[in-house]
Backbone atoms as SQL, in Angstrom:
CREATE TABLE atoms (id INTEGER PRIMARY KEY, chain TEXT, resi INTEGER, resn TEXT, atom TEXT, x REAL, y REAL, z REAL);
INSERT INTO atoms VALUES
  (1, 'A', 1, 'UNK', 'N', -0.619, 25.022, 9.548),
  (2, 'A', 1, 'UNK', 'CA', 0.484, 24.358, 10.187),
  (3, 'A', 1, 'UNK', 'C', -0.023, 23.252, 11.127),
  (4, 'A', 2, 'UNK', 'N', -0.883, 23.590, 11.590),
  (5, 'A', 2, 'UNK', 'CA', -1.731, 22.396, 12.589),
  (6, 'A', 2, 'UNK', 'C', -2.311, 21.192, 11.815),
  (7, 'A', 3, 'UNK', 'N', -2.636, 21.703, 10.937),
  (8, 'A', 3, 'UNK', 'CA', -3.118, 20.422, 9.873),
  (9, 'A', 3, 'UNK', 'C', -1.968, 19.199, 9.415),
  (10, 'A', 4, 'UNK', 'N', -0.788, 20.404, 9.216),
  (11, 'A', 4, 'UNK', 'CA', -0.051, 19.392, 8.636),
  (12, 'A', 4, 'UNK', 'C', 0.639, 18.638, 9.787),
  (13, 'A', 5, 'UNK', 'N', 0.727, 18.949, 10.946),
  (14, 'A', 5, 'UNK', 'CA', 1.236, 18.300, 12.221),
  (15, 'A', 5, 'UNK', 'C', 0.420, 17.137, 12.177),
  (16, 'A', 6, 'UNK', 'N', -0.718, 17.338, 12.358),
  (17, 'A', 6, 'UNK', 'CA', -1.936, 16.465, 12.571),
  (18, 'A', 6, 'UNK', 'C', -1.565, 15.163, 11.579),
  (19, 'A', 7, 'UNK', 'N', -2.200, 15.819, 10.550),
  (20, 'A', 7, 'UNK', 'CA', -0.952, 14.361, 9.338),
  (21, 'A', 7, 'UNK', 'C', -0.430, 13.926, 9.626),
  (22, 'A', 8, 'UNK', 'N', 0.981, 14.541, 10.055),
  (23, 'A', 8, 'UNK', 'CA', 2.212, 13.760, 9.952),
  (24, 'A', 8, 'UNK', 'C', 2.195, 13.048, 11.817),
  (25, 'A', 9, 'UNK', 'N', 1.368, 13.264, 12.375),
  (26, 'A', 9, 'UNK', 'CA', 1.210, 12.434, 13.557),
  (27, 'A', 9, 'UNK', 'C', 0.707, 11.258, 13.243),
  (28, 'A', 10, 'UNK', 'N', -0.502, 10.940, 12.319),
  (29, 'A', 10, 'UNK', 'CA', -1.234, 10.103, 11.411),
  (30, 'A', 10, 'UNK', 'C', -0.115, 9.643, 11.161),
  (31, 'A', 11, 'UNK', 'N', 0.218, 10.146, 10.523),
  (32, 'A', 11, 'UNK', 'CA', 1.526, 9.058, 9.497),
  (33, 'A', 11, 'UNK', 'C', 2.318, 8.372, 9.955),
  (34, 'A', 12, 'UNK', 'N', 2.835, 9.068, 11.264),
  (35, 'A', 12, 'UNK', 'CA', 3.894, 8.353, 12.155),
  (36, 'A', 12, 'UNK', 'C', 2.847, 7.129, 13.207),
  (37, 'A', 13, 'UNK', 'N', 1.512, 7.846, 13.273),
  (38, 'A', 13, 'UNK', 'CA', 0.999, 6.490, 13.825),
  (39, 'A', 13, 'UNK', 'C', 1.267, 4.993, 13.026),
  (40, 'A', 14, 'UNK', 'N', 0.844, 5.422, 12.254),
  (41, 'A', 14, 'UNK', 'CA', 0.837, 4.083, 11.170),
  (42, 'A', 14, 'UNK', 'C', 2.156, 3.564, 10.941),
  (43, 'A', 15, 'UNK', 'N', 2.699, 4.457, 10.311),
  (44, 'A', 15, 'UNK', 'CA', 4.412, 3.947, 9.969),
  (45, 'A', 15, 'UNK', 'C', 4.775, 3.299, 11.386),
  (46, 'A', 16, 'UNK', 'N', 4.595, 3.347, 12.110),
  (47, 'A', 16, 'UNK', 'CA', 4.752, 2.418, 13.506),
  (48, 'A', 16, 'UNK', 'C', 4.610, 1.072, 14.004),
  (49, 'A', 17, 'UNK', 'N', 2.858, 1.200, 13.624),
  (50, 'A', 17, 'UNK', 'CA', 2.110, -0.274, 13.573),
  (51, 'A', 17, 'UNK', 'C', 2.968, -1.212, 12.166),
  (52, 'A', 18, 'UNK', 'N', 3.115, -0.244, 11.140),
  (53, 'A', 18, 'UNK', 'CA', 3.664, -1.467, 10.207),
  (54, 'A', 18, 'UNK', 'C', 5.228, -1.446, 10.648),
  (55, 'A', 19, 'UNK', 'N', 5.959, -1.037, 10.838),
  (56, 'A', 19, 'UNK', 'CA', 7.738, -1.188, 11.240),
  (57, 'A', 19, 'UNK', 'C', 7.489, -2.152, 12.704),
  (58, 'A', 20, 'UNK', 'N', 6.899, -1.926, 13.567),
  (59, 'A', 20, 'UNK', 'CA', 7.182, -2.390, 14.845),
  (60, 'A', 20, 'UNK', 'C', 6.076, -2.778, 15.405),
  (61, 'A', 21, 'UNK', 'N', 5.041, -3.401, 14.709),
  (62, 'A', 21, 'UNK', 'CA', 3.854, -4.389, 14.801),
  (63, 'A', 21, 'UNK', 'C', 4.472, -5.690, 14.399),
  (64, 'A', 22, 'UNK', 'N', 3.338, -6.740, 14.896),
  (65, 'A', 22, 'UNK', 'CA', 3.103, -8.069, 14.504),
  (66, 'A', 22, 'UNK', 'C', 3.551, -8.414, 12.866),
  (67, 'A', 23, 'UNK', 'N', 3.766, -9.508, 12.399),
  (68, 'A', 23, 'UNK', 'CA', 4.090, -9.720, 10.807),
  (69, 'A', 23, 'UNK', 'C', 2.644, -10.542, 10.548),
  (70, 'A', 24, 'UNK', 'N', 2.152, -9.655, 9.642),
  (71, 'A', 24, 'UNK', 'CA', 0.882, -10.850, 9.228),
  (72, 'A', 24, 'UNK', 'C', 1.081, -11.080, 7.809),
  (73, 'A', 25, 'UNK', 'N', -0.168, -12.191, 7.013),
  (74, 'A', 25, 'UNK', 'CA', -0.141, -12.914, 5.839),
  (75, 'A', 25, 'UNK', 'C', 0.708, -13.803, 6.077),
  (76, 'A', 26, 'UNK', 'N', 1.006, -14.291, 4.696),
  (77, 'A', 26, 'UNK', 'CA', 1.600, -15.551, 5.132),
  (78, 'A', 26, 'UNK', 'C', 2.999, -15.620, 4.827),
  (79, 'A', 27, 'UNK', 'N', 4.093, -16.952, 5.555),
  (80, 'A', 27, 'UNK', 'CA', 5.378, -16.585, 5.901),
  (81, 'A', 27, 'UNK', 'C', 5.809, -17.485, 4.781),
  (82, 'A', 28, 'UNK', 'N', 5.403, -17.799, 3.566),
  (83, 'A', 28, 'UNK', 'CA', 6.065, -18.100, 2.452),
  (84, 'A', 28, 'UNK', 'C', 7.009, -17.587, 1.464),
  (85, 'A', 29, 'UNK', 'N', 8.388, -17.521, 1.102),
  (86, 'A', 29, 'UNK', 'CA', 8.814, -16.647, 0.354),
  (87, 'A', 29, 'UNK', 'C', 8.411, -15.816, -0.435),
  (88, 'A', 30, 'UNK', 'N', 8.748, -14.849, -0.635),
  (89, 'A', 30, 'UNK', 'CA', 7.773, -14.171, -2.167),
  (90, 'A', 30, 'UNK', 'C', 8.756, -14.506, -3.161),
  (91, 'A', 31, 'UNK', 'N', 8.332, -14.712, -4.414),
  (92, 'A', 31, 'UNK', 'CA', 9.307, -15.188, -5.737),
  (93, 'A', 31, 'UNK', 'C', 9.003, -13.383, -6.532),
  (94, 'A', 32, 'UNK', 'N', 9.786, -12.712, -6.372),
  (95, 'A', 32, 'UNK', 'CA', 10.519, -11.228, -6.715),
  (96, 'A', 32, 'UNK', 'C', 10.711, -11.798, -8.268),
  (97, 'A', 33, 'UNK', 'N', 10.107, -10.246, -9.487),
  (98, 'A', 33, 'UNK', 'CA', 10.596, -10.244, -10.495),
  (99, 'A', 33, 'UNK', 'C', 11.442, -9.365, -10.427),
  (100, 'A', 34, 'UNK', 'N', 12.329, -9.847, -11.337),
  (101, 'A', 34, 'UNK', 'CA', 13.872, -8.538, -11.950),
  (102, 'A', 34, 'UNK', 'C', 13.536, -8.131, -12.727),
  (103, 'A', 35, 'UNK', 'N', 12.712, -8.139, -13.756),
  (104, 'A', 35, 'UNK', 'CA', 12.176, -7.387, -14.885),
  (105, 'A', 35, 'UNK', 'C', 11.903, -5.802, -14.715),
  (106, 'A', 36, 'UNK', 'N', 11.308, -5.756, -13.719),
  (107, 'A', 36, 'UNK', 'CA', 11.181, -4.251, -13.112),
  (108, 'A', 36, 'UNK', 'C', 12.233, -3.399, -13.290),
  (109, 'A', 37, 'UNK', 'N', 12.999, -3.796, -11.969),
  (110, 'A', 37, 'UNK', 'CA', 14.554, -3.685, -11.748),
  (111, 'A', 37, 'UNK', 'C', 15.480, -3.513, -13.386),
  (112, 'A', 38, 'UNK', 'N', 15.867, -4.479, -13.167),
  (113, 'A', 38, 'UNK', 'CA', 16.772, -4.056, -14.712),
  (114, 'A', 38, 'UNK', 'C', 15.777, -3.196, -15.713),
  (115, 'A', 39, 'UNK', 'N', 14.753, -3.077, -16.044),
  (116, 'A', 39, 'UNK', 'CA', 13.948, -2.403, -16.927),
  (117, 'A', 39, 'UNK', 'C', 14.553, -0.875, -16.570),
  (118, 'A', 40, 'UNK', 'N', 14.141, -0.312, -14.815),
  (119, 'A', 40, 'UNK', 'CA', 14.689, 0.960, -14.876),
  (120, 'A', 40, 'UNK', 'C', 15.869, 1.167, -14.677),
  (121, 'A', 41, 'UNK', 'N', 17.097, 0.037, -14.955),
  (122, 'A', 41, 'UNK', 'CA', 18.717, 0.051, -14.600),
  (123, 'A', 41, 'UNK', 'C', 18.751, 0.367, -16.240),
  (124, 'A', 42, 'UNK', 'N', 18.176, -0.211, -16.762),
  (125, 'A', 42, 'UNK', 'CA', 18.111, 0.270, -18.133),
  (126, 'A', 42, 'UNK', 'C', 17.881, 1.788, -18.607),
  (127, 'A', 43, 'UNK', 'N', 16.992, 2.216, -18.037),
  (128, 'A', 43, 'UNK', 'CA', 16.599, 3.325, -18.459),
  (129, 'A', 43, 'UNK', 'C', 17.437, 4.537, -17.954),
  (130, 'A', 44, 'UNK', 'N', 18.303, 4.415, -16.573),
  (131, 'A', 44, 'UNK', 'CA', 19.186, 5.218, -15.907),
  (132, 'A', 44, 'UNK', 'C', 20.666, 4.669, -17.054),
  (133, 'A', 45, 'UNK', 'N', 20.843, 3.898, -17.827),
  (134, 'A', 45, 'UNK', 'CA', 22.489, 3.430, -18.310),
  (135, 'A', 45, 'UNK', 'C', 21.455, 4.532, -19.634),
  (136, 'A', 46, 'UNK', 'N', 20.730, 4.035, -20.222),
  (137, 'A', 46, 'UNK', 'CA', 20.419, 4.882, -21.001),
  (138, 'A', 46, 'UNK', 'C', 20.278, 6.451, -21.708),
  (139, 'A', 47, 'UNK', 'N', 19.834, 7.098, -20.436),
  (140, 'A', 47, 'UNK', 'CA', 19.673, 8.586, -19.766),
  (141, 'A', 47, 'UNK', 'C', 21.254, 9.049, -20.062),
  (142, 'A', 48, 'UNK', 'N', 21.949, 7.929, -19.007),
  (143, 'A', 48, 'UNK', 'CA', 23.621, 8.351, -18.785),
  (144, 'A', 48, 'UNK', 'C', 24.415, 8.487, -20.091),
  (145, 'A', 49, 'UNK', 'N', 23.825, 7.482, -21.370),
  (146, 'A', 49, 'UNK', 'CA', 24.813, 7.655, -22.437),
  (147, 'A', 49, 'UNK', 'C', 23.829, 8.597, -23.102),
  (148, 'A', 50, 'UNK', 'N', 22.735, 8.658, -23.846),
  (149, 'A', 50, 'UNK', 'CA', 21.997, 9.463, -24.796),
  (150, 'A', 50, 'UNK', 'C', 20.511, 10.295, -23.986),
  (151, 'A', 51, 'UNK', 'N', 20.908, 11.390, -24.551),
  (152, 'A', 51, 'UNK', 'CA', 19.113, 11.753, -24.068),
  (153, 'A', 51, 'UNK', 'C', 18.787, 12.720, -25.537),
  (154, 'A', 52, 'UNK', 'N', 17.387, 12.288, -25.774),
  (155, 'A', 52, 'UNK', 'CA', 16.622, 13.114, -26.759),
  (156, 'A', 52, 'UNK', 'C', 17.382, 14.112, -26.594),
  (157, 'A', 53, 'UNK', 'N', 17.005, 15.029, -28.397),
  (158, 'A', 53, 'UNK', 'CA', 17.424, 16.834, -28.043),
  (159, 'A', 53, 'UNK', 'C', 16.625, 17.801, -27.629),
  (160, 'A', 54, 'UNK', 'N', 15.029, 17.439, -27.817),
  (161, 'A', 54, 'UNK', 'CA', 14.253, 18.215, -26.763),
  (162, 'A', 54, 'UNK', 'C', 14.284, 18.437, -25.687),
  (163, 'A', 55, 'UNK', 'N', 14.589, 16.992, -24.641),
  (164, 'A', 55, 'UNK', 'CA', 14.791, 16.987, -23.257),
  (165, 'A', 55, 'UNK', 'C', 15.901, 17.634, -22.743),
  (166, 'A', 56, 'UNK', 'N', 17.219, 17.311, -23.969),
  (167, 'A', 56, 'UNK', 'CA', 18.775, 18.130, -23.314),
  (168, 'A', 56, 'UNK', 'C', 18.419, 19.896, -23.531),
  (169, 'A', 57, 'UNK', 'N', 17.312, 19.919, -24.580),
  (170, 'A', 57, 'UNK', 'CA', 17.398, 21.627, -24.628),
  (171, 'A', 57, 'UNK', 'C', 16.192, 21.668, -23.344),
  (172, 'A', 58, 'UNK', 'N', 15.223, 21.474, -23.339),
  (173, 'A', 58, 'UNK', 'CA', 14.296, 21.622, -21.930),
  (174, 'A', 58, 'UNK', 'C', 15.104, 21.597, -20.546),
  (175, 'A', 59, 'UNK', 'N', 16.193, 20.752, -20.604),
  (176, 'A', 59, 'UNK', 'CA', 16.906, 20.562, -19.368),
  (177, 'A', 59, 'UNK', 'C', 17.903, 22.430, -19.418),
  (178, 'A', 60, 'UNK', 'N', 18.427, 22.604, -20.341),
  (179, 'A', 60, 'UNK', 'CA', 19.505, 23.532, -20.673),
  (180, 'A', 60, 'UNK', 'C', 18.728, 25.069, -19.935),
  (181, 'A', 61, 'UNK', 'N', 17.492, 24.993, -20.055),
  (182, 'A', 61, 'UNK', 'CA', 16.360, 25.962, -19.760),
  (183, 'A', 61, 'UNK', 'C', 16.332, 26.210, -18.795),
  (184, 'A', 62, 'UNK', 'N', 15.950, 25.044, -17.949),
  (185, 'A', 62, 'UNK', 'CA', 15.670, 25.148, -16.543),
  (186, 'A', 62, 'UNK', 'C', 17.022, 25.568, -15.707),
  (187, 'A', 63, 'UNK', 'N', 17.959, 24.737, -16.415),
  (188, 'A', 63, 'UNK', 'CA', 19.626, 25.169, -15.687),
  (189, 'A', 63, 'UNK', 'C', 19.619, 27.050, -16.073),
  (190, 'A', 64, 'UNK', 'N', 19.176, 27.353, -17.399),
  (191, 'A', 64, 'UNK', 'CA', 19.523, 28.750, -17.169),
  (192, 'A', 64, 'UNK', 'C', 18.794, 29.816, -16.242),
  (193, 'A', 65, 'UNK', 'N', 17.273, 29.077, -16.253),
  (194, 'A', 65, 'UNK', 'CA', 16.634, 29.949, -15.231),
  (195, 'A', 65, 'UNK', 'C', 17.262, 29.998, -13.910),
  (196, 'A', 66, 'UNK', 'N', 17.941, 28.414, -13.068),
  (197, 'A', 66, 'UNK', 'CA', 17.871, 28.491, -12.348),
  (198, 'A', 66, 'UNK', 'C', 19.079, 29.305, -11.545),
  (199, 'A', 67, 'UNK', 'N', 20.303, 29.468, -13.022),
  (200, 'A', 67, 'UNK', 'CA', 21.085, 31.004, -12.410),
  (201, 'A', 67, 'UNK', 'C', 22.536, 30.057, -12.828);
């Protein structure tokens, strides 16, 4: 339990310096791809209309274990 305190003190150090530190590199726009983006908007519209029948029976499994 001390360990993981210790971490997450670490973590919150840092998460600090970057949220509420200085801004460094440089202050040029970044030019952002959408390819990413729509790639996995794709894959969630996808999921939503069809899924394999292995995955719907693997899914059916876990729902029965889980009660």
């Amino acid at each position: 339990m001390l360990g993981l305190l210790v971490a997450f003190g670490a973590l919150t150090l840092r998460l600090v310096g970057v949220v509420f530190g200085p801004p460094e590199g440089p202050r040029t726009p970044v030019h952002a791809s959408y390819v990413p983006m729509f790639a996995h908007l794709l894959l969630v519209l996808l999921a939503g209309i069809w899924l394999p029948d292995p995955l719907v029976r693997w899914f059916q499994t876990i729902a029965a274990q889980l009660g």
